[in-house]
Biopython code that builds the backbone (N, CA, C, O; Angstrom):
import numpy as np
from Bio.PDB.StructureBuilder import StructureBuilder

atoms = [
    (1, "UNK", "N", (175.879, 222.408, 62.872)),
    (1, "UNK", "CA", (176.371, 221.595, 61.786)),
    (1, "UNK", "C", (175.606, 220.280, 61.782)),
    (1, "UNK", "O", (175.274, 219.642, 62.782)),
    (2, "UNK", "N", (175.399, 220.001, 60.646)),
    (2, "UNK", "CA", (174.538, 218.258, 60.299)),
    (2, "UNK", "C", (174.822, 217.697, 59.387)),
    (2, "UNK", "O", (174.812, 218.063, 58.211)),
    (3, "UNK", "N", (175.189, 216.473, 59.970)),
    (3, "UNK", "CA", (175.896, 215.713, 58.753)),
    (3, "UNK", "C", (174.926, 214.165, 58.564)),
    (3, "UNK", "O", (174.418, 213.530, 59.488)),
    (4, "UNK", "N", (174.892, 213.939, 57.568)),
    (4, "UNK", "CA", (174.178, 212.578, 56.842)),
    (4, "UNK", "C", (174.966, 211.876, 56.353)),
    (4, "UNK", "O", (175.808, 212.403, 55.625)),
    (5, "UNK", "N", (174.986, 210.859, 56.501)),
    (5, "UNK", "CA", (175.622, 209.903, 55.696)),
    (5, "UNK", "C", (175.396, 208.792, 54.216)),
    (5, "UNK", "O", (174.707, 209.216, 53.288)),
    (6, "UNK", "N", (175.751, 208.013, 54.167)),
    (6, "UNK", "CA", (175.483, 207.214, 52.918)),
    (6, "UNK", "C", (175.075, 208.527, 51.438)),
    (6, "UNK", "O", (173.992, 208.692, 50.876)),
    (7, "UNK", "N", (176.348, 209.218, 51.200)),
    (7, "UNK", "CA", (176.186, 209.957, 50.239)),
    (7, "UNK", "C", (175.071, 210.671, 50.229)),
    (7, "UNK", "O", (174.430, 210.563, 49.183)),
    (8, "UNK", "N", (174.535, 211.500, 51.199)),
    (8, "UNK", "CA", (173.488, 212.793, 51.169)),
    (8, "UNK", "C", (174.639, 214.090, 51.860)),
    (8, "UNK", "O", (175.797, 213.825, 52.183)),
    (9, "UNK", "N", (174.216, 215.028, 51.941)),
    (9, "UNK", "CA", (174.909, 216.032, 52.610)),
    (9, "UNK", "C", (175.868, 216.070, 53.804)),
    (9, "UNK", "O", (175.780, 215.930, 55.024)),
    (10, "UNK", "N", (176.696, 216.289, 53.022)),
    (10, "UNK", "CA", (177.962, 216.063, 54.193)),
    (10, "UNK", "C", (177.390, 217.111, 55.475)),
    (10, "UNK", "O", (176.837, 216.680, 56.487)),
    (11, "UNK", "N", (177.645, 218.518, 55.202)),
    (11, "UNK", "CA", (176.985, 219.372, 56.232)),
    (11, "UNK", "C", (176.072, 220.766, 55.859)),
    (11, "UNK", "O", (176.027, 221.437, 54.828)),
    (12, "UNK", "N", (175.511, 220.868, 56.894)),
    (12, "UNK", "CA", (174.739, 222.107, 56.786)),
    (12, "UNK", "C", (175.378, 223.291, 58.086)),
    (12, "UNK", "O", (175.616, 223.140, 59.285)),
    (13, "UNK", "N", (175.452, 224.055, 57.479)),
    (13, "UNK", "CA", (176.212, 225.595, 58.489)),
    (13, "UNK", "C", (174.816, 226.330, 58.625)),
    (13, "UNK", "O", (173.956, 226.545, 57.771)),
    (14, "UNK", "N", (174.860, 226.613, 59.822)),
    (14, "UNK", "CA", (173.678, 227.148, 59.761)),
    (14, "UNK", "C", (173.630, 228.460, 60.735)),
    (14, "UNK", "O", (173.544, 228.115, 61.913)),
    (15, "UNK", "N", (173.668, 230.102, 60.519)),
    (15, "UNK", "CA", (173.460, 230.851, 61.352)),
    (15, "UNK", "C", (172.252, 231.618, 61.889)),
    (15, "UNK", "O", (171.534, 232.236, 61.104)),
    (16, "UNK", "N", (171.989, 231.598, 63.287)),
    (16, "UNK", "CA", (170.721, 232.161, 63.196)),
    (16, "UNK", "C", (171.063, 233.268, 64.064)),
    (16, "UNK", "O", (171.749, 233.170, 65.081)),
    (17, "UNK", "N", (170.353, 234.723, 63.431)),
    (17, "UNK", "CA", (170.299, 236.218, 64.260)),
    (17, "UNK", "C", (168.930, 236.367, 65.117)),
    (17, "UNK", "O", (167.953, 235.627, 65.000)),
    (18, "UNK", "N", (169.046, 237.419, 65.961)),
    (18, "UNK", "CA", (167.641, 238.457, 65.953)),
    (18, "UNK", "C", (167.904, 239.953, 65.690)),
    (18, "UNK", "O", (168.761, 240.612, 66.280)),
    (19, "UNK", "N", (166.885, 240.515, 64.528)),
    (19, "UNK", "CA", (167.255, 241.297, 64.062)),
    (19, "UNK", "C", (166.195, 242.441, 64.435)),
    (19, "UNK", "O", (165.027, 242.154, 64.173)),
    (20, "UNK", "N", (166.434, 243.690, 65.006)),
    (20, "UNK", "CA", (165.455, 244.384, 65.657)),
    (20, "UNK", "C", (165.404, 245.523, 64.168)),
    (20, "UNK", "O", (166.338, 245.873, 63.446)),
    (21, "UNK", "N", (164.265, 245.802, 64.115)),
    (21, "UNK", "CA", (163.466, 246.604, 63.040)),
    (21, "UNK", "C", (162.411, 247.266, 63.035)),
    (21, "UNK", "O", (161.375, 246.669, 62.742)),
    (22, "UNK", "N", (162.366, 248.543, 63.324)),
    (22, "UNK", "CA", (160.787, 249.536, 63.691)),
    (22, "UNK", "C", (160.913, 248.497, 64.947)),
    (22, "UNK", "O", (160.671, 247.378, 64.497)),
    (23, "UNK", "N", (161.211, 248.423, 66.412)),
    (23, "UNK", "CA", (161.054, 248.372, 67.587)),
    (23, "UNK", "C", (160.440, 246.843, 67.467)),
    (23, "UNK", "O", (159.549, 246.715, 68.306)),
    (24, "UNK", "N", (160.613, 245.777, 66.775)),
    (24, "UNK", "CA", (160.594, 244.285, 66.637)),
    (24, "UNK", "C", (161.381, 243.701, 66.238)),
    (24, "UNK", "O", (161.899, 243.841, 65.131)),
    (25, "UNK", "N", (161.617, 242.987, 66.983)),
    (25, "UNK", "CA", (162.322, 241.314, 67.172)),
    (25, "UNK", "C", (162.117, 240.653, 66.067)),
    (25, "UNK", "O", (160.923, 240.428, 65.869)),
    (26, "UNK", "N", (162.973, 240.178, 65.116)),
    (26, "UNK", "CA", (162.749, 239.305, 64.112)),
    (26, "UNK", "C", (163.910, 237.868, 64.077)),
    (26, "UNK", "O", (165.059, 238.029, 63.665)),
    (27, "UNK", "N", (163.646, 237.152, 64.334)),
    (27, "UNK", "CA", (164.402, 235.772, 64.239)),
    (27, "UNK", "C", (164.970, 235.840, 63.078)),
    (27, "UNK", "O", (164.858, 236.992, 62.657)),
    (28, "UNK", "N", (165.549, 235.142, 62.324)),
    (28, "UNK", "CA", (166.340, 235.363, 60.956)),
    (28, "UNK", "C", (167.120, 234.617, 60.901)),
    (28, "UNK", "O", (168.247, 234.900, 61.308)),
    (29, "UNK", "N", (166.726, 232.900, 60.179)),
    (29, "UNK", "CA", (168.222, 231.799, 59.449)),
    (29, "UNK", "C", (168.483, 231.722, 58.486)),
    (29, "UNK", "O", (167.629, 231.688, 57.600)),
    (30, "UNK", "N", (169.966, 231.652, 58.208)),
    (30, "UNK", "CA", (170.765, 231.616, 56.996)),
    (30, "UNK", "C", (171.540, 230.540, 56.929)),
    (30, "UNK", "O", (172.594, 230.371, 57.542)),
    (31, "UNK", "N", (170.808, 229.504, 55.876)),
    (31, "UNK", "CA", (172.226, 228.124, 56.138)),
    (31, "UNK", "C", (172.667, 228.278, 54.713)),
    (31, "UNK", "O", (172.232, 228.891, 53.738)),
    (32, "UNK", "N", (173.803, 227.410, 54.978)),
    (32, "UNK", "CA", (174.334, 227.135, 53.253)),
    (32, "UNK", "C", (174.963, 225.719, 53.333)),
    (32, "UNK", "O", (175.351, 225.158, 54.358)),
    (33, "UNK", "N", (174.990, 225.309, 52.236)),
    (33, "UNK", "CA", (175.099, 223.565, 51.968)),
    (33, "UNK", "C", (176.238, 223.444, 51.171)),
    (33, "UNK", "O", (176.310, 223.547, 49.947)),
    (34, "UNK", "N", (177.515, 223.115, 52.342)),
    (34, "UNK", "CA", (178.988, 222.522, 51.125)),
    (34, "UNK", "C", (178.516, 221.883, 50.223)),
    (34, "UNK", "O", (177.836, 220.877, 50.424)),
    (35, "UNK", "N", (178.868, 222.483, 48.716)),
    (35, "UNK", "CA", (178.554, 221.787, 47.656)),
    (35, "UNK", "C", (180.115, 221.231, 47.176)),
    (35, "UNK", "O", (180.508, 221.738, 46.126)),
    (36, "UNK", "N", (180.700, 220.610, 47.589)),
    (36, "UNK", "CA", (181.929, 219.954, 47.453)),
    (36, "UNK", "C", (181.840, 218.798, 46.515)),
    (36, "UNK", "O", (182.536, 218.573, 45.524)),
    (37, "UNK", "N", (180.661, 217.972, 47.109)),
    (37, "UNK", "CA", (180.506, 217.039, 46.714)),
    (37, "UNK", "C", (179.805, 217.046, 45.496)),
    (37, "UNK", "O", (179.846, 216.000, 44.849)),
    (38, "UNK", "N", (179.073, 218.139, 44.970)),
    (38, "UNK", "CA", (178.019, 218.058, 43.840)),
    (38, "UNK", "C", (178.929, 218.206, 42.486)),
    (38, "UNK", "O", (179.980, 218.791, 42.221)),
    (39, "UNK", "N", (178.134, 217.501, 41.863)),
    (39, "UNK", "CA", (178.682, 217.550, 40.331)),
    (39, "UNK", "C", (178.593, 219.130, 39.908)),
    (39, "UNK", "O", (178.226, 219.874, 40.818)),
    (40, "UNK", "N", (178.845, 219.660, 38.807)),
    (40, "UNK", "CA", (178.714, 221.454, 38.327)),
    (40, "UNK", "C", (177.397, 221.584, 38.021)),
    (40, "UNK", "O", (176.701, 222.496, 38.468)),
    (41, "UNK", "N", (176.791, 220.260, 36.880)),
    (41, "UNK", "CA", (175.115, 220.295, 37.110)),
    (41, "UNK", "C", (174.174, 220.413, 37.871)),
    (41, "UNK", "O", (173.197, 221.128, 37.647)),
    (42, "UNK", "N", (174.376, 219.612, 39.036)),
    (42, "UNK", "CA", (173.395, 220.295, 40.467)),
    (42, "UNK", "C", (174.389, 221.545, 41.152)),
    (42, "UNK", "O", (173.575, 222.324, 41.649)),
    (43, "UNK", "N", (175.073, 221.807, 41.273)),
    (43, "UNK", "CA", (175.793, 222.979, 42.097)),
    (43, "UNK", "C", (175.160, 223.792, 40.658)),
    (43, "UNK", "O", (174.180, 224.457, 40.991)),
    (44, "UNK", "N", (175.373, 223.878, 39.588)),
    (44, "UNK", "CA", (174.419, 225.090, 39.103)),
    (44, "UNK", "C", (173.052, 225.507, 39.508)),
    (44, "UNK", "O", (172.541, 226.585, 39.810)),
    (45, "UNK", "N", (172.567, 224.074, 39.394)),
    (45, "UNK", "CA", (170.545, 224.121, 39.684)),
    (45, "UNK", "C", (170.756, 224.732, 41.206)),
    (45, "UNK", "O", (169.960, 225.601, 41.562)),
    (46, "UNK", "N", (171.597, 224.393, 41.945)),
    (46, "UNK", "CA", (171.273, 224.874, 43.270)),
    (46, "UNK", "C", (171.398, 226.469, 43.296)),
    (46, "UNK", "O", (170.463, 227.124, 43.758)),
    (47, "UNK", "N", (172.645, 227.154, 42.759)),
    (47, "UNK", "CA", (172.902, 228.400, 42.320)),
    (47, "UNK", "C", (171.863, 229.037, 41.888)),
    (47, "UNK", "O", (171.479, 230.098, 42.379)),
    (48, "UNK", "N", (171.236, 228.368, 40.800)),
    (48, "UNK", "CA", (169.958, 228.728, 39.901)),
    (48, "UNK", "C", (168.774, 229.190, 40.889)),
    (48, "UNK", "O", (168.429, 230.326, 41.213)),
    (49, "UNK", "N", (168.254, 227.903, 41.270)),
    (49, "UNK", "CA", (167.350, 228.386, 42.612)),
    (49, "UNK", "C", (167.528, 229.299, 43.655)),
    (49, "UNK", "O", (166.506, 229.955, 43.855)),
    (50, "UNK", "N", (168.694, 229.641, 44.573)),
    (50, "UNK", "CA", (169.213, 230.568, 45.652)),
    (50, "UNK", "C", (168.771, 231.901, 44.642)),
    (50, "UNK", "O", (168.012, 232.746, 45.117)),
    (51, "UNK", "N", (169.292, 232.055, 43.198)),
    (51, "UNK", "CA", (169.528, 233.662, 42.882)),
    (51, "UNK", "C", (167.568, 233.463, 42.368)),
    (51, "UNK", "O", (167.080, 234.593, 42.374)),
    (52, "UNK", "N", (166.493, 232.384, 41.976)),
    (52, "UNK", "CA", (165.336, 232.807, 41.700)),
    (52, "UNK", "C", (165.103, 233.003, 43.411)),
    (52, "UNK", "O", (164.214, 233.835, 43.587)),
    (53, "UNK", "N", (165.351, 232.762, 43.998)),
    (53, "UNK", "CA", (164.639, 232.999, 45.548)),
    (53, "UNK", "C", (164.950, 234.643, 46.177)),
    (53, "UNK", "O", (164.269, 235.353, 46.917)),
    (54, "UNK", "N", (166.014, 234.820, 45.654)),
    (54, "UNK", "CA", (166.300, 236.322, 45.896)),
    (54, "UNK", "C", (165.269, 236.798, 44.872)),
    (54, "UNK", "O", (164.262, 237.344, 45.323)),
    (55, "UNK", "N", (165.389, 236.666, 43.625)),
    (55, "UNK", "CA", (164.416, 237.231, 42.842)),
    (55, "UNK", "C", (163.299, 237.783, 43.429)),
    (55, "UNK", "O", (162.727, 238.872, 43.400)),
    (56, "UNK", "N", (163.122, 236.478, 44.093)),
    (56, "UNK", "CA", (161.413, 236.884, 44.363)),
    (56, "UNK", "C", (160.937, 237.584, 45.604)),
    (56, "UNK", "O", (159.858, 238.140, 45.806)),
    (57, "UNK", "N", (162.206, 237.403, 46.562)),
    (57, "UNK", "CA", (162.212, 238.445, 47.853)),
    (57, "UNK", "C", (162.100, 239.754, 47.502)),
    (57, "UNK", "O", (161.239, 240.437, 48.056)),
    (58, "UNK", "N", (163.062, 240.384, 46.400)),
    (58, "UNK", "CA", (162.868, 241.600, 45.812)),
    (58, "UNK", "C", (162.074, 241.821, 45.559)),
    (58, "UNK", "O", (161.480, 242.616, 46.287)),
    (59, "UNK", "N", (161.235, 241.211, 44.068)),
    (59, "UNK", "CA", (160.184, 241.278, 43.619)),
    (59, "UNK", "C", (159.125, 241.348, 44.421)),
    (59, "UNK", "O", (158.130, 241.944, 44.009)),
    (60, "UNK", "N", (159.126, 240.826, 45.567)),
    (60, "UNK", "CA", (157.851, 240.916, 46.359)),
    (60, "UNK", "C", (158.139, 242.129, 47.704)),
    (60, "UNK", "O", (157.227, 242.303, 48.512)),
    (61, "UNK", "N", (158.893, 242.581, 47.787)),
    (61, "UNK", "CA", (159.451, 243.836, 48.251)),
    (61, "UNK", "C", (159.103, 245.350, 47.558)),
    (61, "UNK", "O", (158.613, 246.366, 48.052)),
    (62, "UNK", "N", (159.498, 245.090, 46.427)),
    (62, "UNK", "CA", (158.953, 246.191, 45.366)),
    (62, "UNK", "C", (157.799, 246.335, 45.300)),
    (62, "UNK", "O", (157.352, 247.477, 45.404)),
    (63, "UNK", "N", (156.751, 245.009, 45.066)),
    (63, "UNK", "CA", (155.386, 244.811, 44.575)),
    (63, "UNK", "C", (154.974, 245.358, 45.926)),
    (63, "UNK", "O", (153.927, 245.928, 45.619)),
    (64, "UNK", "N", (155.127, 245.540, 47.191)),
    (64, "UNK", "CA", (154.690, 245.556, 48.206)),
    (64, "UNK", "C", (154.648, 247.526, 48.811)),
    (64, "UNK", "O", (153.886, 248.304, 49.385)),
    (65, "UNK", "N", (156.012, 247.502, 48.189)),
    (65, "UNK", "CA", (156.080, 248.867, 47.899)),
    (65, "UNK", "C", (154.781, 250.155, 47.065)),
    (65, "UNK", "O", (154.002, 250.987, 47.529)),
    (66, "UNK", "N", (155.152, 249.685, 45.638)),
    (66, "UNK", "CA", (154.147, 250.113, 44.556)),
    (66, "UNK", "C", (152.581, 249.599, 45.253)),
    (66, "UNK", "O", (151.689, 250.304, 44.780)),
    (67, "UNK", "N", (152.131, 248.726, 46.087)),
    (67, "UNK", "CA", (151.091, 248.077, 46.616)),
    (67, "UNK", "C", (150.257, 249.686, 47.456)),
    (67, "UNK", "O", (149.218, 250.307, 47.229)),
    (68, "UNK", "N", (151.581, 249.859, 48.631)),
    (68, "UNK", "CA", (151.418, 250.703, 49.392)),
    (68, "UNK", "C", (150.592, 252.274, 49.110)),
    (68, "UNK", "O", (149.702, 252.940, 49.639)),
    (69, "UNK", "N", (151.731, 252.377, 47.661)),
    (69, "UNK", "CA", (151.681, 253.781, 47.249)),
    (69, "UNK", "C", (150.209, 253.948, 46.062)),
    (69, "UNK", "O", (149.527, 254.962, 45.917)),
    (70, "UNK", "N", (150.067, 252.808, 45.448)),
    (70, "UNK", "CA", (148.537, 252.641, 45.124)),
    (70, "UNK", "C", (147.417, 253.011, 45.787)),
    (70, "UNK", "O", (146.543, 253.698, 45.259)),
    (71, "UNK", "N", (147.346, 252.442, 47.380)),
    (71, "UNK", "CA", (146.098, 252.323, 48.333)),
    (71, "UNK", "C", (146.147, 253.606, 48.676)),
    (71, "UNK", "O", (145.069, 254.041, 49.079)),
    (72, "UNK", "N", (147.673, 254.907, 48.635)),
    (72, "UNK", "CA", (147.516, 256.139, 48.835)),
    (72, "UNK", "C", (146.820, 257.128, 47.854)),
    (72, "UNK", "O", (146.308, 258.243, 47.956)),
    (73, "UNK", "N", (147.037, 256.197, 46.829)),
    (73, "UNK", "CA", (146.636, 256.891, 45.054)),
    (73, "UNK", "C", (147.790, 258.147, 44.676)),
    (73, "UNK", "O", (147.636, 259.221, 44.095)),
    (74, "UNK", "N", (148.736, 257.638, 45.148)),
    (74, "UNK", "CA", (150.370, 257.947, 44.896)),
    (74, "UNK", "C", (150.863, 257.746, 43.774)),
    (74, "UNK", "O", (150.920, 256.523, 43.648)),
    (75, "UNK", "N", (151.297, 258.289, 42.787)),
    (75, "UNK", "CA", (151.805, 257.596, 41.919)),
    (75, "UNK", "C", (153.282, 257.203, 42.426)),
    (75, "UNK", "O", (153.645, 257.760, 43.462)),
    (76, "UNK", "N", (154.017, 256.463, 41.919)),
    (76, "UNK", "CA", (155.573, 255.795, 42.629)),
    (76, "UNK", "C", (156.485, 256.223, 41.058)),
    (76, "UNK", "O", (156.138, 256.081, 39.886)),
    (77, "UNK", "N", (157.865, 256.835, 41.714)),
    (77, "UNK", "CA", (158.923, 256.876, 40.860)),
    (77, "UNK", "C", (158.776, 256.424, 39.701)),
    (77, "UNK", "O", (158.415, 255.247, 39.701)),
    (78, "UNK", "N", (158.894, 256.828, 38.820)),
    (78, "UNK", "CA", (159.662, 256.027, 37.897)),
    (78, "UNK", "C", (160.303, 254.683, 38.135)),
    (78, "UNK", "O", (159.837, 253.592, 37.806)),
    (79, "UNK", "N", (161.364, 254.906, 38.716)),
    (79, "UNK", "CA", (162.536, 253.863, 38.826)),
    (79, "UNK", "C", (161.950, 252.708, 39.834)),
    (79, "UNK", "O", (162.180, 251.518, 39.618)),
    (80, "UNK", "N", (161.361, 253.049, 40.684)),
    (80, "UNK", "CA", (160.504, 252.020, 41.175)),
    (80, "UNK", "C", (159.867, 250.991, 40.409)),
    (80, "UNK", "O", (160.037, 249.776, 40.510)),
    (81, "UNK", "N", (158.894, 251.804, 39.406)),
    (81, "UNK", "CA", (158.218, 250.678, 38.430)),
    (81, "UNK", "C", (159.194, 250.270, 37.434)),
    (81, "UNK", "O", (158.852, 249.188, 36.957)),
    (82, "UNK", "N", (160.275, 250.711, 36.933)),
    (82, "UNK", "CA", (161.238, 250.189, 35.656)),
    (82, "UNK", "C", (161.581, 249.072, 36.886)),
    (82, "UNK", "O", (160.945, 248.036, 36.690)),
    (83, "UNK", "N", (162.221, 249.032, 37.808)),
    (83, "UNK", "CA", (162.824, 248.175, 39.017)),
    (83, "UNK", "C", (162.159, 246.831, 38.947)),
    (83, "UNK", "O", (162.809, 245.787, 38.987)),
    (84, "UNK", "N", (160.412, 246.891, 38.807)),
    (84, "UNK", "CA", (159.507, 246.007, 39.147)),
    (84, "UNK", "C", (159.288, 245.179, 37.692)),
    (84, "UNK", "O", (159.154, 243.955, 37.660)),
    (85, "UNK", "N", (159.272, 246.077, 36.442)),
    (85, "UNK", "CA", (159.409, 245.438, 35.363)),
    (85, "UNK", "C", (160.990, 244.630, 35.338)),
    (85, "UNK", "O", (161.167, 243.439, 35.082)),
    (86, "UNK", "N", (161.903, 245.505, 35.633)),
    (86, "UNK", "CA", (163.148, 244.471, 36.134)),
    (86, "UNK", "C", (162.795, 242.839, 36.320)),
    (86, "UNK", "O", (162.841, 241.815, 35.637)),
    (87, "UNK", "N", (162.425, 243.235, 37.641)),
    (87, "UNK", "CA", (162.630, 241.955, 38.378)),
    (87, "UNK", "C", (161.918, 241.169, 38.212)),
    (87, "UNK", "O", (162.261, 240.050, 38.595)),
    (88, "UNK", "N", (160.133, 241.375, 37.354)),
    (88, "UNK", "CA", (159.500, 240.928, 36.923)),
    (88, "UNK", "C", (160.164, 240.110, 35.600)),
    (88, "UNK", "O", (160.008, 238.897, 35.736)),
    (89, "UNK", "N", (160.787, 240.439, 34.494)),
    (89, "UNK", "CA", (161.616, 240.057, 33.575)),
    (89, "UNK", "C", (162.619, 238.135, 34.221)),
    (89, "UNK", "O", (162.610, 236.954, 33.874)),
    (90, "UNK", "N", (163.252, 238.953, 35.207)),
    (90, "UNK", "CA", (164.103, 238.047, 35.184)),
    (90, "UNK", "C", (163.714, 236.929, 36.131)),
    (90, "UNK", "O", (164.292, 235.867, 36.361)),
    (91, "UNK", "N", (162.293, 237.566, 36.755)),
    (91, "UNK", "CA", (161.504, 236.364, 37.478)),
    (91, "UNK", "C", (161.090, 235.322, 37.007)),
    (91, "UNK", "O", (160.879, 234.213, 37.497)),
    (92, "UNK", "N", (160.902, 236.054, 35.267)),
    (92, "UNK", "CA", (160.012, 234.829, 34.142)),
    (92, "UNK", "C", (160.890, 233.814, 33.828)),
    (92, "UNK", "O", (160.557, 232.633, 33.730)),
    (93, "UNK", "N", (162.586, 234.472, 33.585)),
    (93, "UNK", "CA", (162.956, 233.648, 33.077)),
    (93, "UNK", "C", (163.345, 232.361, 34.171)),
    (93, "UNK", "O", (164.163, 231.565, 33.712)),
    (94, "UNK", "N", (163.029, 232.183, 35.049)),
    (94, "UNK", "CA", (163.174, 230.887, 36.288)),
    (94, "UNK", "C", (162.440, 229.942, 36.498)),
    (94, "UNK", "O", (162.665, 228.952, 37.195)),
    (95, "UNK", "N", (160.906, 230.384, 35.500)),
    (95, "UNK", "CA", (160.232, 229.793, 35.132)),
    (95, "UNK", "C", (159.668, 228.574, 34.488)),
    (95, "UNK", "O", (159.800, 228.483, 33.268)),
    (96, "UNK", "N", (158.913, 227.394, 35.293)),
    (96, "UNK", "CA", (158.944, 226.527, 34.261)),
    (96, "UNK", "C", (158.649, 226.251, 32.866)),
    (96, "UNK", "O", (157.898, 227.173, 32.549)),
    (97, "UNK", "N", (158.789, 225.622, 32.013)),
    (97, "UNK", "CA", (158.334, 225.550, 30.979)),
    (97, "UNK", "C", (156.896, 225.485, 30.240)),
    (97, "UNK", "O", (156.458, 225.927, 29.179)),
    (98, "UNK", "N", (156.211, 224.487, 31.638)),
    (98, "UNK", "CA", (154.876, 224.391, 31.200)),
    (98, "UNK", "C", (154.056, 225.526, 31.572)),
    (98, "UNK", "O", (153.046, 225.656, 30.881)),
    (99, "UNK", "N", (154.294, 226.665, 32.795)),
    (99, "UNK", "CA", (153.812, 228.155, 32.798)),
    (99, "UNK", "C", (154.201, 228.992, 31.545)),
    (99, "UNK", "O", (154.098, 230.218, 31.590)),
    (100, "UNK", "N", (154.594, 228.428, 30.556)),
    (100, "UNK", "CA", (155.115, 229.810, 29.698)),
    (100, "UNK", "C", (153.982, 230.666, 29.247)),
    (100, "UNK", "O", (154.099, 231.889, 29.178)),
    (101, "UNK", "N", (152.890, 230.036, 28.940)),
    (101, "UNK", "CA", (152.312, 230.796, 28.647)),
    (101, "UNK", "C", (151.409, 231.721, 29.583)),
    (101, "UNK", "O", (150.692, 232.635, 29.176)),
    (102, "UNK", "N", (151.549, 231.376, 30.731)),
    (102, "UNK", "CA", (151.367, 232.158, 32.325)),
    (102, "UNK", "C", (151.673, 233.369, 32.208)),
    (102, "UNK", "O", (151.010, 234.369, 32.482)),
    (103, "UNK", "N", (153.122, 233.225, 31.623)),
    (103, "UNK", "CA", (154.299, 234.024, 32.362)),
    (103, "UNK", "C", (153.921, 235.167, 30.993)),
    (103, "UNK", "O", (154.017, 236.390, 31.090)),
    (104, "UNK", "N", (153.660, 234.720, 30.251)),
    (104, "UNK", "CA", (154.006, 235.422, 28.682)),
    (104, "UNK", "C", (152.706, 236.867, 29.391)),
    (104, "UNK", "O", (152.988, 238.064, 29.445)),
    (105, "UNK", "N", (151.558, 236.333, 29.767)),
    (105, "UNK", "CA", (150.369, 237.046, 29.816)),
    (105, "UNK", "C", (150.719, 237.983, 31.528)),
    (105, "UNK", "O", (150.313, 239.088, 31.888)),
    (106, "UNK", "N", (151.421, 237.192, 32.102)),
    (106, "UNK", "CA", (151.716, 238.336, 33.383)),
    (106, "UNK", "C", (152.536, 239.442, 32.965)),
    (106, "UNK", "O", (152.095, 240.576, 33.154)),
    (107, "UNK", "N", (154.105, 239.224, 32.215)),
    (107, "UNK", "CA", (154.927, 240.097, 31.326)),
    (107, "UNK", "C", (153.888, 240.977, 30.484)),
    (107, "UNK", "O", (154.235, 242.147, 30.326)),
    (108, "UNK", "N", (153.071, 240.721, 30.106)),
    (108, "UNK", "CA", (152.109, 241.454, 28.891)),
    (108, "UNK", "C", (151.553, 242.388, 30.314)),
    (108, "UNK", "O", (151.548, 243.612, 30.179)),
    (109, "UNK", "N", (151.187, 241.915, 31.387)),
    (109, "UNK", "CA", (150.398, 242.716, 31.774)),
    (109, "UNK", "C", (151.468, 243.723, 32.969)),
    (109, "UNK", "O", (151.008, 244.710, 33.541)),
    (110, "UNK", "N", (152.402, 243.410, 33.100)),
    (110, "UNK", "CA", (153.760, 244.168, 33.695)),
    (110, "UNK", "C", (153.890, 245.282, 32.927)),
    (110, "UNK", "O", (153.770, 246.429, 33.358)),
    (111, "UNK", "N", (154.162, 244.945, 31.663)),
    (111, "UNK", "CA", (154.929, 245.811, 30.772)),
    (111, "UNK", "C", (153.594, 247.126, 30.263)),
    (111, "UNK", "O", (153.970, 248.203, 29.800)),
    (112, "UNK", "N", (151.986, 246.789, 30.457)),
    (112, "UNK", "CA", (151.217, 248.034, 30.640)),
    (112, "UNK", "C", (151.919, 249.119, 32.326)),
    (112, "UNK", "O", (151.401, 250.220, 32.514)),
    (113, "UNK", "N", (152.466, 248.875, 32.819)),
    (113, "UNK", "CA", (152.615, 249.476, 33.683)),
    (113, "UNK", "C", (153.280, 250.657, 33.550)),
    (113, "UNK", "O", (153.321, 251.545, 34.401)),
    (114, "UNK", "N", (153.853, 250.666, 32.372)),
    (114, "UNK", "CA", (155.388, 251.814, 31.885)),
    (114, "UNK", "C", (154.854, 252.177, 30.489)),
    (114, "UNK", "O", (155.028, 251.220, 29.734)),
    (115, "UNK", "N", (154.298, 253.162, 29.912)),
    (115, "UNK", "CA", (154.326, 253.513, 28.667)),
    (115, "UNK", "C", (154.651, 254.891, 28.800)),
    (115, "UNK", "O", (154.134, 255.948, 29.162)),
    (116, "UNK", "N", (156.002, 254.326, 28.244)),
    (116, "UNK", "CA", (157.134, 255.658, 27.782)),
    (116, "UNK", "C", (156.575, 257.041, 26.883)),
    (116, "UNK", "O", (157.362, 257.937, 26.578)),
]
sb = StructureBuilder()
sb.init_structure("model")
sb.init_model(0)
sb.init_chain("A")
sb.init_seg("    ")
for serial, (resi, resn, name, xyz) in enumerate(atoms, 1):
    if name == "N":
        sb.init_residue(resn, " ", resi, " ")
    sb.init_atom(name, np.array(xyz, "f"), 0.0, 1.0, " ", f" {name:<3s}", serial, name[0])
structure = sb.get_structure()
């Protein structure tokens, strides 16, 4: 637990594992920040950010996936690539404003991936 004073974060909880996986040791922390004190405007933005950060764990999980099955010259599920256009979608929208037009041309080039 950590606490600050003069109006910054009351505390931080913080748990840390080791998580064994294919015969390795992986360290692994998870904190979370009482938002007690935050107005609904930053306790949203904070919300906002936590669910784009999952976003992109997925997203880069999937991409890593479809990555794999490429270098085999595999083609991958279906549902795999609808999954990746998924998460690709809702990755854009977390996006800043001044990438839009980034984002517009990565979506353009996502959405060749699936022709129905």
């Amino acid at each position: 637990m950590w606490r600050q004073e003069n109006g910054g974060l009351e505390h931080l909880d913080t748990k840390i594992e080791i998580r064994e996986k294919k015969a390795a040791s992986t360290p692994s922390c998870v904190s979370g920040v009482s938002g007690d004190e935050y107005d609904e405007k930053t306790r949203t933005k904070i919300l906002r950010r936590s669910r784009n950060l999952k976003i992109q764990e997925q997203l880069a999980e999937v991409f890593s996936e479809l990555l794999g099955l490429a270098q085999l010259w595999v083609l991958p599920a279906e549902s795999k690539v609808l999954r990746f256009i998924e998460l690709s979608k809702e990755f854009a929208g977390f996006a800043d404003p001044d990438w839009e037009s980034e984002m517009k041309e990565y979506l353009d080039h996502v959405d060749n991936l699936y022709l129905p």
